[in-house]
N, C-alpha and C positions, 0 to 999 in steps of 0.2 A: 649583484650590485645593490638592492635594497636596501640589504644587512645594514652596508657600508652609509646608507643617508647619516641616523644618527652619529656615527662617529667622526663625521666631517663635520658636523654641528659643531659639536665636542672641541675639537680642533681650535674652528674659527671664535668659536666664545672666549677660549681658553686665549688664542691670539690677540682679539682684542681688548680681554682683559688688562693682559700687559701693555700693550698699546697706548692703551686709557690712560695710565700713568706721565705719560709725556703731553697730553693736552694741553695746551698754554706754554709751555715750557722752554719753545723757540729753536727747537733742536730736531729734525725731522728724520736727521741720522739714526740718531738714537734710538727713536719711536719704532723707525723702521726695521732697524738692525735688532733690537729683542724684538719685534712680531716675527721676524726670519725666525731665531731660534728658537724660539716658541712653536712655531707651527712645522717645524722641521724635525724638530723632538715629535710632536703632535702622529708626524707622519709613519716616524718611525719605532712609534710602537702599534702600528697596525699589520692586520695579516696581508698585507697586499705588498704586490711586486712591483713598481711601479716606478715612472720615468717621468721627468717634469721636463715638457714640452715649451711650457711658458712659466718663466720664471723670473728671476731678478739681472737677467743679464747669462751673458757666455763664459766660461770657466772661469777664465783668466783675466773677468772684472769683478767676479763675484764670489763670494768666499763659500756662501752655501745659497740654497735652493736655486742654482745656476743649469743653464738648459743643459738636457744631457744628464742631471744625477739623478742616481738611485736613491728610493727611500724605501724603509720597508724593509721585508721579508726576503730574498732573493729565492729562496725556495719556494714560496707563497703558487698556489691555485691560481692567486685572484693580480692577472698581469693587465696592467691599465696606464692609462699616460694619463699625470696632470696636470693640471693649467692651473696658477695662483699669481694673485698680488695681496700680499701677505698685510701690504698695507695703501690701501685705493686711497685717495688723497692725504698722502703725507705733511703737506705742509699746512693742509686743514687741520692737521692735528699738533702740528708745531705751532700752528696760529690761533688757536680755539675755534675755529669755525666749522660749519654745520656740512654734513657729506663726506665723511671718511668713514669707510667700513673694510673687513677685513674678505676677501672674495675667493672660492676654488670652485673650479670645477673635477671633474671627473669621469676620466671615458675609457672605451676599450684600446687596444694599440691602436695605433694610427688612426683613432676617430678625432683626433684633437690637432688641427693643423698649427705644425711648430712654424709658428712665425716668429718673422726676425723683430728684434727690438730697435722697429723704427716708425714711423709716422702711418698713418691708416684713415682715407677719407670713407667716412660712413654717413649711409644714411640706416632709420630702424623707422618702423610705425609701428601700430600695434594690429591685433587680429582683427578690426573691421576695417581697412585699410590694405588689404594683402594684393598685392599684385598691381598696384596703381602708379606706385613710384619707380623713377627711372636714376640711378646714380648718376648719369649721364645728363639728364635734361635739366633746364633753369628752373633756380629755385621756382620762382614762378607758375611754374607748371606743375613741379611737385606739390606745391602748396594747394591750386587749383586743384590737383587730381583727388586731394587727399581731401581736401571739403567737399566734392560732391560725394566720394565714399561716405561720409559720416554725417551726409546730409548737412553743411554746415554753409554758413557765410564765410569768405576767406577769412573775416576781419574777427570772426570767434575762432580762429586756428592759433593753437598754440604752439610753438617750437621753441626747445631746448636747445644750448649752444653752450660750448664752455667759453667762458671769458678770457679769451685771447687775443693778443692784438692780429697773430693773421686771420681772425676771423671777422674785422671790424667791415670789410668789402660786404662778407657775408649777411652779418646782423644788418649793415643796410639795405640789400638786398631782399631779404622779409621785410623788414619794416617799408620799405617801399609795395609789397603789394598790400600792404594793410593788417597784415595777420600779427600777434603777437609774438615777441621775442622774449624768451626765461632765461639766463644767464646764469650759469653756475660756476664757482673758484676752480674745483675740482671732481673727478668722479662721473666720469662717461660709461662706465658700465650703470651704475644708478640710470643713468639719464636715459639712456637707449630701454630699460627696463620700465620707467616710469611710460613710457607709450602703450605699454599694456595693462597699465590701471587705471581704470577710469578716473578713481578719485585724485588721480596726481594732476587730472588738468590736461596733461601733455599728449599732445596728439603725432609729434615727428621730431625725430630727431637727427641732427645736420651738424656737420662740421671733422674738423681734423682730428685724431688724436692717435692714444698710443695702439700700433695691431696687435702685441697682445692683450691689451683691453678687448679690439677687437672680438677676440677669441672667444674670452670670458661673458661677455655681453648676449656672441651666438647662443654660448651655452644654454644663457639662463633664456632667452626669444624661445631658442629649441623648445622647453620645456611648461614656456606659460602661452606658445603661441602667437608670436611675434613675426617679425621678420626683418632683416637687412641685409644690406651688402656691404662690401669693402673693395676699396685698392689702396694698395700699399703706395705709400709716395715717400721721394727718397730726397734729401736737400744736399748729398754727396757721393763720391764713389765708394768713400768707408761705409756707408749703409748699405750701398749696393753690393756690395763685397759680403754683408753680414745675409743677406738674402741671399747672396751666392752659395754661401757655405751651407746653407740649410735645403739647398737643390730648389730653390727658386730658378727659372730661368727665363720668366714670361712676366716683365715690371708693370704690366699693363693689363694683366689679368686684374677681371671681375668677380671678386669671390661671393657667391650664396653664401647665405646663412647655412643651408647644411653642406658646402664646401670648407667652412671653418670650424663647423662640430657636427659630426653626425653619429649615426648608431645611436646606442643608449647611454644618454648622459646623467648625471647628477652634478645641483649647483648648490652653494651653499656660501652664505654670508652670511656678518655678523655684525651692526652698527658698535661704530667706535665713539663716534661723536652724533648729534640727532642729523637725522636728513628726512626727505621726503617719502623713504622706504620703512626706512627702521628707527626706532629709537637709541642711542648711545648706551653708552657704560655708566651705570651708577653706582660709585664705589661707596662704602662704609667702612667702619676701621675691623670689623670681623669679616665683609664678602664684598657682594657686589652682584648685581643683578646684569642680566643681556636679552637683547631680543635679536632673534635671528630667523635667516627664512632658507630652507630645503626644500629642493623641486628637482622632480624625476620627469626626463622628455618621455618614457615609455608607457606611464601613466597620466602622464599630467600634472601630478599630485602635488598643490602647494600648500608647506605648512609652515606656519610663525611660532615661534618657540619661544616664550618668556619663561627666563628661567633664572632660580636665586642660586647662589654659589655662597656654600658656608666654607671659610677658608679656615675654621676652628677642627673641621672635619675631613677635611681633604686637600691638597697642595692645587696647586692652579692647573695644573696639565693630568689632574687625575679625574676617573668619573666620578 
């Protein structure tokens, strides 16, 4: 698995290189749909065998990296399931705005739980915080638990929320016991991630969003030390049906973090636009520079990759 960090680097730069290009543009189709073949190409010339668990949807809505395809080798040694969102806030980058990056993970078979492509309440903290919070109990309480961990006043706690309107119950709900609310457009795996850096501020992370983000989020907690939970919430019986097919049969399960990724994983992203983790794409009419971050659960091991890309000496999906 090591071998394979750098070449998912590789991938995710090369993805949202292209990406980069639709910033401002107003089209999030488009941004989205070449990150797909970009990182799909990406996949497929590597030695691995490999099955994407979480992806851009189920066959028959998605043209490619759809749950269930192969990329890769099929003869390949190196048989793994992955987890991608080829483009983590898309309309941030049809909008020009700040938190879109391009995201995979990477595990052994069945270490990546194929969740359905539907709604996922989470909460995440970071490692001095582990074991305090309760997905189940009022915000309140979780805020409380999570200040005395960290030695804090409720009213220096900060919490992450994406800005949505059914979360507007929610945001009052913090803001009533005094702690601080951050609000972000897009980009819940960022958001669950920034709980484990100190310098981001952010101390917990609350609210609804997508369960494969879910997924992707365990990954990277897995590896730097984190933790959360999930349950899947469904607002129809077509989504219930989509959990069906995936041998879901308990709507009411509580998933661990290591029940959504365990074994030995690798994560790896790549800012498309600037956010709180990474830096964006800066293009020039020869290259373009990327910062991105690779982390292994088995080691620990987080590294930030700044890196220039001459495109007078190489095509964009080469090393």
């Amino acid at each position: 698995m090591r071998i394979l960090a750098l070449e998912l680097a590789r991938i995710t730069e090369a993805t949202a290189i292209a990406a980069a290009e639709w910033i401002g543009r107003r089209d999030g189709k488009k941004a989205d749909g070449i990150a797909v073949e970009v990182m799909r190409t990406g996949f497929n010339n590597l030695d691995i065998d490999g099955t994407v668990v979480i992806g851009e949807g189920e066959r028959d809505k998605a043209p490619m990296l759809f749950i269930g395809e192969r990329l890769g080798n099929p003869d390949s040694e190196h048989k793994v399931d992955i987890a991608v969102d080829p483009l983590e806030g898309t309309n941030s980058v049809a909008y020009g705005r700040n938190e879109a990056m391009v995201v995979m993970a990477l595990g052994g078979k069945g270490d990546l739980l194929q969740a359905p492509d539907v709604y996922m309440k989470k909460i995440a903290v970071g490692p001095r915080a582990l074991g305090v919070v309760d997905i189940n109990a009022s915000v309140a309480d979780n805020i409380e638990a999570v200040a005395r961990a960290l030695n804090k006043d409720r009213s220096a706690i900060s919490v992450m929320v994406l800005d949505r309107e059914r979360h507007l119950d929610l945001i009052q709900a913090i803001s009533a016991t005094g702690a601080k609310v951050h609000t972000i457009p897009d980009g819940d795996v960022s958001a669950c991630m920034a709980t484990c850096m100190e310098e981001s501020g952010i101390d917990m992370y609350l609210g609804v969003g997508g369960a494969p983000e879910g997924v992707l989020a365990a990954s990277a907690l897995r590896c730097i030390g984190g933790q959360m939970w999930g349950r899947l919430t469904f607002r129809n019986d077509d989504e219930r049906g989509r959990a069906t097919r995936l041998g879901i049969s308990d709507f009411n399960k509580i998933y661990t973090m290591n029940e959504l990724a365990h074994g030995e994983v690798m994560f790896a992203a790549t800012g498309v636009t600037d956010g709180s983790m990474l830096r964006g794409v800066r293009r020039w009419s020869s290259g373009a520079s990327t910062q991105s971050i690779i982390m292994r659960s088995k080691t620990g091991t987080v590294r930030t990759i700044s890196a220039e890309h001459n495109f007078s000496k190489k095509s964009l999906v080469e090393d």
